[in-house]
Residue frames as a rotation matrix with the C-alpha (Angstrom) as fourth column:
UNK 1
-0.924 -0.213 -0.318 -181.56
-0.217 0.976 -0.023 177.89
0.316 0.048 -0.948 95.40
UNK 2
0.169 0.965 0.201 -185.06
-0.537 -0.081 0.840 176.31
0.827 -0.250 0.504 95.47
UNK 3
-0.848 -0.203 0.489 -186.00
-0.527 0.230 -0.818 174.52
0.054 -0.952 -0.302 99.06
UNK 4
-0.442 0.665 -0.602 -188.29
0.414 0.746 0.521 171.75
0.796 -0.018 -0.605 99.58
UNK 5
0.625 0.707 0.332 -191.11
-0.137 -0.320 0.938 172.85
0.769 -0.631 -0.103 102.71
UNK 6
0.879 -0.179 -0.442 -188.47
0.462 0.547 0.698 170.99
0.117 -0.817 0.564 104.97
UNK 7
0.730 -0.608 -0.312 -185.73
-0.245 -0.660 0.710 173.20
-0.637 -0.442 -0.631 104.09
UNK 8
0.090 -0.504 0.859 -183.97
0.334 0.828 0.451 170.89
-0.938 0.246 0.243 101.75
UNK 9
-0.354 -0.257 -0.899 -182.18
-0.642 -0.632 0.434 171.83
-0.680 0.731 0.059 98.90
UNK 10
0.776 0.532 -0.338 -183.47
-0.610 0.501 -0.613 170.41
-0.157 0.682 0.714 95.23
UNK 11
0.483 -0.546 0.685 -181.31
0.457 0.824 0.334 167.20
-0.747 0.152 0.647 93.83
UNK 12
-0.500 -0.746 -0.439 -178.35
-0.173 -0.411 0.895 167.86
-0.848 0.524 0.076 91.83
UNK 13
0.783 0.408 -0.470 -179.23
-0.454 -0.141 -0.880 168.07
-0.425 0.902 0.075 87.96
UNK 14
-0.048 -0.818 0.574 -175.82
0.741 0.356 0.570 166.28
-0.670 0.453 0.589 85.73
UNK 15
-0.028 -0.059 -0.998 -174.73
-0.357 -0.932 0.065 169.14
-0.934 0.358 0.005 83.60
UNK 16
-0.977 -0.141 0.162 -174.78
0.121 0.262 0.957 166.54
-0.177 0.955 -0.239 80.62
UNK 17
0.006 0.979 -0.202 -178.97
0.792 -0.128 -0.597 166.72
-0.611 -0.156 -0.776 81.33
UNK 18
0.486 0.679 -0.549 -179.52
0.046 -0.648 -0.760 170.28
-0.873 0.345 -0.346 79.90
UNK 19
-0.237 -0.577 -0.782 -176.59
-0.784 -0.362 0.505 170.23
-0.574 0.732 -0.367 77.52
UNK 20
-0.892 0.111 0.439 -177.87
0.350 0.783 0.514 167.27
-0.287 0.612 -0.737 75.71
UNK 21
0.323 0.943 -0.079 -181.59
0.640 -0.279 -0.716 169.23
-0.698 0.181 -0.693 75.49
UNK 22
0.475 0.061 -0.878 -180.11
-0.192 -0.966 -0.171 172.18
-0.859 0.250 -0.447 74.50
UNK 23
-0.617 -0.784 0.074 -177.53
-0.109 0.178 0.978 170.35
-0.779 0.595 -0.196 71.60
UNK 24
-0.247 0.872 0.424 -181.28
0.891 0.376 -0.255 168.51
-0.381 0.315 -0.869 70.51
UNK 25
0.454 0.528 -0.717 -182.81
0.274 -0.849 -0.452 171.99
-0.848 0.008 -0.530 70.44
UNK 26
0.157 -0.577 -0.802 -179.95
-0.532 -0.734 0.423 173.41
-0.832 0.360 -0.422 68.47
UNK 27
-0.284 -0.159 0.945 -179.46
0.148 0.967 0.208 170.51
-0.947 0.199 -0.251 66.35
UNK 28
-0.595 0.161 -0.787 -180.00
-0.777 -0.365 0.512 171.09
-0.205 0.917 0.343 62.21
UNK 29
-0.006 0.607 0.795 -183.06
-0.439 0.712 -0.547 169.24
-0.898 -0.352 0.263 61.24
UNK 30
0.419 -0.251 -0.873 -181.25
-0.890 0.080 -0.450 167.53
0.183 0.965 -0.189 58.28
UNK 31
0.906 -0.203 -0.371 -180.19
0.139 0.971 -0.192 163.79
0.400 0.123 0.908 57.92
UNK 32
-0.052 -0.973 -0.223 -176.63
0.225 0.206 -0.952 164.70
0.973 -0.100 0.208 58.83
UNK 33
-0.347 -0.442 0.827 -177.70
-0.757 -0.388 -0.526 166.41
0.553 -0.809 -0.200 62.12
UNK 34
0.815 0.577 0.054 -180.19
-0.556 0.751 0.356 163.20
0.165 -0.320 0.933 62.64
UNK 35
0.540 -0.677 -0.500 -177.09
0.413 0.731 -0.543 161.21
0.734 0.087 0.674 62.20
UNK 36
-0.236 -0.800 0.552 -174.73
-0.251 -0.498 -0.830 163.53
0.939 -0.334 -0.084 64.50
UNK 37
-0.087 0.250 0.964 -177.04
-0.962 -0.272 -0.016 163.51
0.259 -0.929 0.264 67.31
UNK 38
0.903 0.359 0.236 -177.51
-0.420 0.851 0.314 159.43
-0.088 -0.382 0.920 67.79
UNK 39
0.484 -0.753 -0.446 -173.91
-0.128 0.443 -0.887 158.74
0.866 0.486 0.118 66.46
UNK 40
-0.563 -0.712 0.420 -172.47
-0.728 0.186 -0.661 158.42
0.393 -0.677 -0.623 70.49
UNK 41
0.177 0.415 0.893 -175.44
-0.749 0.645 -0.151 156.55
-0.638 -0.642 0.425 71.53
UNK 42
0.979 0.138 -0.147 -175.56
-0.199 0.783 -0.589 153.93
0.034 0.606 0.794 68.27
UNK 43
0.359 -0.875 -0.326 -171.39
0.094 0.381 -0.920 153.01
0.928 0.300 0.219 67.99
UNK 44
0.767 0.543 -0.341 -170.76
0.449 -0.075 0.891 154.44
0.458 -0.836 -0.301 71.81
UNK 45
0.945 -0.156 -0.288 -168.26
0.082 -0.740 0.667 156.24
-0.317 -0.654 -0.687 74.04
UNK 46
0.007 -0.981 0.193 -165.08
0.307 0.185 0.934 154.83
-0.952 0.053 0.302 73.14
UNK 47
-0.038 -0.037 0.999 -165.81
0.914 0.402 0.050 155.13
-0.403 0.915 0.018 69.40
UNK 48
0.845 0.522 0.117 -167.52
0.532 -0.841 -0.094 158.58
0.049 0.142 -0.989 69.62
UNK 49
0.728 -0.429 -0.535 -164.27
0.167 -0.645 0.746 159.43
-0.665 -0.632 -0.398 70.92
UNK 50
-0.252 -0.931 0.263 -162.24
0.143 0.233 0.962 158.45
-0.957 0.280 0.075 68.06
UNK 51
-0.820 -0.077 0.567 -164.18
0.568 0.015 0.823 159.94
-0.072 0.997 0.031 64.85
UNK 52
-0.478 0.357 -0.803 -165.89
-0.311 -0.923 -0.226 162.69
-0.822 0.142 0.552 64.16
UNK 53
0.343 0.289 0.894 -169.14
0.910 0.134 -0.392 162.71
-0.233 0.948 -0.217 61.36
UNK 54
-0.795 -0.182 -0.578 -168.34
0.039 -0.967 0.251 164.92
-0.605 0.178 0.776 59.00
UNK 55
-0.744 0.356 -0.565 -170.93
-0.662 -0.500 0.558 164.41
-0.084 0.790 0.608 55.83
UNK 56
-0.233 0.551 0.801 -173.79
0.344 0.818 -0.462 162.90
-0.910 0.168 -0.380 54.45
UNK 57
-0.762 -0.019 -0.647 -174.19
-0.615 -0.292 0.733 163.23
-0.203 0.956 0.210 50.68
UNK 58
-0.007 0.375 -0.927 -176.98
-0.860 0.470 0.196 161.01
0.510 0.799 0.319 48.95
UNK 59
0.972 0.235 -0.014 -177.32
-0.185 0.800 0.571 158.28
0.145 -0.553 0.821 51.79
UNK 60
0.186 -0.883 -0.430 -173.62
0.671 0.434 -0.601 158.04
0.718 -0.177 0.673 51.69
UNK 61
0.998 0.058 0.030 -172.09
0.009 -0.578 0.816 159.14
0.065 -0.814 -0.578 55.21
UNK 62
0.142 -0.968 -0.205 -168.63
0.420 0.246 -0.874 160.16
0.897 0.038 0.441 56.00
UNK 63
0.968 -0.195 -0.157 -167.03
0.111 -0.229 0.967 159.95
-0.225 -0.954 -0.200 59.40
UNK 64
0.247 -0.965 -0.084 -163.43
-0.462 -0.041 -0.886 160.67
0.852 0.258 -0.456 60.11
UNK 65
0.874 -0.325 -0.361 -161.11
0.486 0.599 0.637 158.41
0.010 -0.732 0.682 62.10
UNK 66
0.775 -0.631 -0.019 -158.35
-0.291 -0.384 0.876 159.28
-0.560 -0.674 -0.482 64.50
UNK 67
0.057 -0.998 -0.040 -156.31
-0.621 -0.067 0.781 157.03
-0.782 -0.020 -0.623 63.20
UNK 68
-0.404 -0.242 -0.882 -155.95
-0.904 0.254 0.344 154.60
0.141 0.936 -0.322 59.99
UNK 69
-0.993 -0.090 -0.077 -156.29
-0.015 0.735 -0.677 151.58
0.118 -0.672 -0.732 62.24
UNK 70
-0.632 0.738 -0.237 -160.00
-0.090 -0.373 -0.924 152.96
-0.770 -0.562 0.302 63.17
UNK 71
0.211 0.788 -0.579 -161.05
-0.842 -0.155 -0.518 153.32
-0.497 0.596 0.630 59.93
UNK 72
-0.664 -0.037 -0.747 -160.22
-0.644 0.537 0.546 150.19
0.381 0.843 -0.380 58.81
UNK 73
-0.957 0.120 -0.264 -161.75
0.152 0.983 -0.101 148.71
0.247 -0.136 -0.959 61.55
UNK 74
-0.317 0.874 -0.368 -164.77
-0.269 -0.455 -0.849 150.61
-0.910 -0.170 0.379 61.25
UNK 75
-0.331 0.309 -0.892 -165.07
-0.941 -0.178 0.288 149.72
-0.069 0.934 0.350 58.04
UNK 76
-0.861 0.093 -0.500 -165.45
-0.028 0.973 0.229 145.99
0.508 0.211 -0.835 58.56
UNK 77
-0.673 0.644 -0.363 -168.12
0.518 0.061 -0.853 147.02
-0.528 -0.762 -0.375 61.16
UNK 78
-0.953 -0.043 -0.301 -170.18
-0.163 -0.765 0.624 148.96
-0.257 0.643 0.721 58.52
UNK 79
-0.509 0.742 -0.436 -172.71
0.065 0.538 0.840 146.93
0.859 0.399 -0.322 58.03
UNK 80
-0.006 0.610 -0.792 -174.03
0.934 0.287 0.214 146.60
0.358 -0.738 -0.572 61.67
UNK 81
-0.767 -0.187 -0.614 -173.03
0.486 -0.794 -0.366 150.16
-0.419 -0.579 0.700 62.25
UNK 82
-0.882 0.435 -0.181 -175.16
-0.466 -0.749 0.470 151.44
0.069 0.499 0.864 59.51
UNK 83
-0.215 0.861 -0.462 -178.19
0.741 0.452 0.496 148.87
0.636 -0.235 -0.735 60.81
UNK 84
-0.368 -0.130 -0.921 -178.06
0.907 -0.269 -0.324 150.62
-0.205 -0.954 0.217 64.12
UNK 85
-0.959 -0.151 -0.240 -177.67
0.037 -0.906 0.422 153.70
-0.281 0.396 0.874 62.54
UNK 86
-0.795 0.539 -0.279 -181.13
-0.191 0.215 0.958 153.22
0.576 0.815 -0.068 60.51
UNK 87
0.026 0.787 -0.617 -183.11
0.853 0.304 0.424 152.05
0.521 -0.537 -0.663 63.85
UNK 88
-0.798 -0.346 -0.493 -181.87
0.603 -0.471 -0.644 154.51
-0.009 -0.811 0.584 66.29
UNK 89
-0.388 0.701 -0.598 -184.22
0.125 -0.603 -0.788 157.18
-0.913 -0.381 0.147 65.03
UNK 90
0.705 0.708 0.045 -186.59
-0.167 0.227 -0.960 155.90
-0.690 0.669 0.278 62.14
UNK 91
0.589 -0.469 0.658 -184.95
0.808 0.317 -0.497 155.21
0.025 0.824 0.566 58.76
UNK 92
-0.016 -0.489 -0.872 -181.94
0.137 -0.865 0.483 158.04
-0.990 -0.112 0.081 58.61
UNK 93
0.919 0.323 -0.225 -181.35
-0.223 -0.045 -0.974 156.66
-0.324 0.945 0.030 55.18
UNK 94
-0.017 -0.996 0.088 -177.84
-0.786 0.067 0.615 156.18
-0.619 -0.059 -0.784 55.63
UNK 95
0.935 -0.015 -0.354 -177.08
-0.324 0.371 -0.870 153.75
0.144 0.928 0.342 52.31
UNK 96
0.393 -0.882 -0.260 -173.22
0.698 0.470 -0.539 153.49
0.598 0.031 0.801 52.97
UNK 97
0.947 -0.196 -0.255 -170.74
0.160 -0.400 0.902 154.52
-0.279 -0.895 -0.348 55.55
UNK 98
0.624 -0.776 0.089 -167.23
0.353 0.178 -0.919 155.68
0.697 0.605 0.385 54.75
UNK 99
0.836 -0.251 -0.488 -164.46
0.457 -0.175 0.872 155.82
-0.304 -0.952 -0.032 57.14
UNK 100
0.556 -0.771 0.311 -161.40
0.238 -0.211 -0.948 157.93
0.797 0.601 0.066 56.32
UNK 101
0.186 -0.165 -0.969 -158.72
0.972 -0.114 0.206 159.36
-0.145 -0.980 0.139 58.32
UNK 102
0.718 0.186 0.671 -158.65
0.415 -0.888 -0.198 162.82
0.559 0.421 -0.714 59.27
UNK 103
-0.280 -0.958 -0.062 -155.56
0.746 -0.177 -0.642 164.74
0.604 -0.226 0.764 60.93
């Protein structure tokens, strides 16, 4: 453990800190992983929790939803999701979003 001159230990660190470097690091530098990695910060926790990306084909993206319910109402949100999407981190290209459900 490092020690400050006074004896003092260093400040705690949040284990989400390196695991979020290291995901970055690991990340595939390809439009879908561009999309994977911003997809909890751009739609946020609650969503992130309920749908999973799976693809990105030709500007079209596909996410899966927990439940039917989700993806419909992701789908009305499509438009502002895929704005977001598009700023977060320079143009992704994202063209259209599709929500399905997955099991």
């Amino acid at each position: 453990m490092t020690r400050d001159r006074r004896g003092r230990s260093a400040p705690p660190v949040r284990v989400s800190d390196p695991a979020r470097r290291l995901a970055d690091l690991l990340a595939p530098d390809t439009p879908l992983g561009s999309v994977q990695a911003v997809w909890p910060r751009v739609v946020g926790d609650a969503i992130a929790a309920v749908t999973t990306v799976i693809s990105e084909r030709d500007g079209v993206l596909e996410i899966g939803c927990e439940s039917a319910v989700w993806a419909d109402e992701l789908s009305m949100m499509e438009p502002d999701i895929r704005a977001k999407l598009n700023q977060a981190d320079g143009d992704l290209g994202v063209e259209s979003i599709k929500f399905r459900t997955v099991q």
